[in-house]
C-alpha positions as a printed NumPy array, in Angstrom:
array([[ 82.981, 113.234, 109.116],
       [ 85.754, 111.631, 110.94 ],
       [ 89.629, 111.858, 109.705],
       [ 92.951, 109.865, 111.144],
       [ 95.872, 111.891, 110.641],
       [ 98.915, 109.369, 109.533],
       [101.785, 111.691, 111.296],
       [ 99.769, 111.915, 114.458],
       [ 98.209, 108.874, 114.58 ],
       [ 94.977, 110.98 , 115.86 ],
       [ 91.351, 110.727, 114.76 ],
       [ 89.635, 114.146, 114.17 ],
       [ 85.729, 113.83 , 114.323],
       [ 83.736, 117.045, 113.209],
       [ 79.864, 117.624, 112.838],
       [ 79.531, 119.406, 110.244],
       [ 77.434, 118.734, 107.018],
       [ 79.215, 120.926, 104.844],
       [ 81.843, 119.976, 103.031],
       [ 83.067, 123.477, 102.952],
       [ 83.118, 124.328, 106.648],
       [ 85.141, 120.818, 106.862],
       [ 87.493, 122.264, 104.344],
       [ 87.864, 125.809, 105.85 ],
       [ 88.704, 123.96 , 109.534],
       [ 91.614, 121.929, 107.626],
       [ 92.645, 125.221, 105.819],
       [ 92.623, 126.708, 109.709],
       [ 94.731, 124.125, 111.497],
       [ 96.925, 123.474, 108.527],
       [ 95.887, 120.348, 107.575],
       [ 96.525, 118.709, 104.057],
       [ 95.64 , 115.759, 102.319],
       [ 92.446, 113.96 ,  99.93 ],
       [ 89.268, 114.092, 100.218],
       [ 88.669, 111.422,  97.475],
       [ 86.06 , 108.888,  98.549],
       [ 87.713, 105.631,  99.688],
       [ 85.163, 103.446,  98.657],
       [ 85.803, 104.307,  94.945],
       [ 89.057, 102.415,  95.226],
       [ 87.619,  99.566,  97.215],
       [ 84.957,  99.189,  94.682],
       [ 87.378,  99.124,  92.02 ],
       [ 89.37 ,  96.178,  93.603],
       [ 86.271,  94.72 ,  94.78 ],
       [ 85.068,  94.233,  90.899],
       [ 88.579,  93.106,  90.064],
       [ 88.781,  90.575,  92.252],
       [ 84.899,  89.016,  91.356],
       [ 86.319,  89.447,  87.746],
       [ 89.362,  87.128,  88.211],
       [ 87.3  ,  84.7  ,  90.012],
       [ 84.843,  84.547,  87.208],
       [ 87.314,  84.097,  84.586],
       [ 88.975,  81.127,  86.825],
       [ 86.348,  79.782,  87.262],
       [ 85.418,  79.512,  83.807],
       [ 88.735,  78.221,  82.584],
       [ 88.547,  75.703,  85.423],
       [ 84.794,  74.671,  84.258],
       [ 86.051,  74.391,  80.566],
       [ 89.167,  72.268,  81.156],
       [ 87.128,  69.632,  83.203],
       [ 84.63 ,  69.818,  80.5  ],
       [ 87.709,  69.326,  77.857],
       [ 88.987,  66.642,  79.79 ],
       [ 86.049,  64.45 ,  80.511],
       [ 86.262,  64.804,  83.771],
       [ 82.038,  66.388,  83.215],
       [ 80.631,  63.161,  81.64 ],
       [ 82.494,  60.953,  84.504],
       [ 81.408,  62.625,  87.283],
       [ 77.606,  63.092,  85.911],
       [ 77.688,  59.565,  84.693],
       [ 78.817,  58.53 ,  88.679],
       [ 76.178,  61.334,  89.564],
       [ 72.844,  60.228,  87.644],
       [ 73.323,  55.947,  87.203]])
């Protein structure tokens, strides 16, 4: 488990698989802070972002298909 303290500026590394002995050594040295997982929130804006791109691209994809701009191009494509 590794950990970079903001007010420091330090990276703590420990070697422990317990999640409780990690706990009890920030409890020891004073040490607060989350222990949320980070990739929760990168997952989150991960999705979000493939979202938006889907729905872009669909209104994109709709408008050329509105405008004509479909038929021209596959009529240029397939003569």
């Amino acid at each position: 488990m590794s950990i970079k303290r903001k007010d420091l500026g330090e990276d703590l590394l420990f070697t422990v698989q317990e999640i409780d002995r990690v706990v009890a050594i920030f409890d020891q040295h004073d040490i607060n802070g989350d222990l949320a997982h980070t990739e929760i929130s990168l997952n989150n804006t991960v999705s979000r972002k493939l979202l938006y791109i889907a729905i872009v691209f669909g209104v994109v994809v709709s408008v050329l298909q509105y405008t004509g701009v479909m038929i021209a191009i596959n009529r240029y494509l397939f003569r």
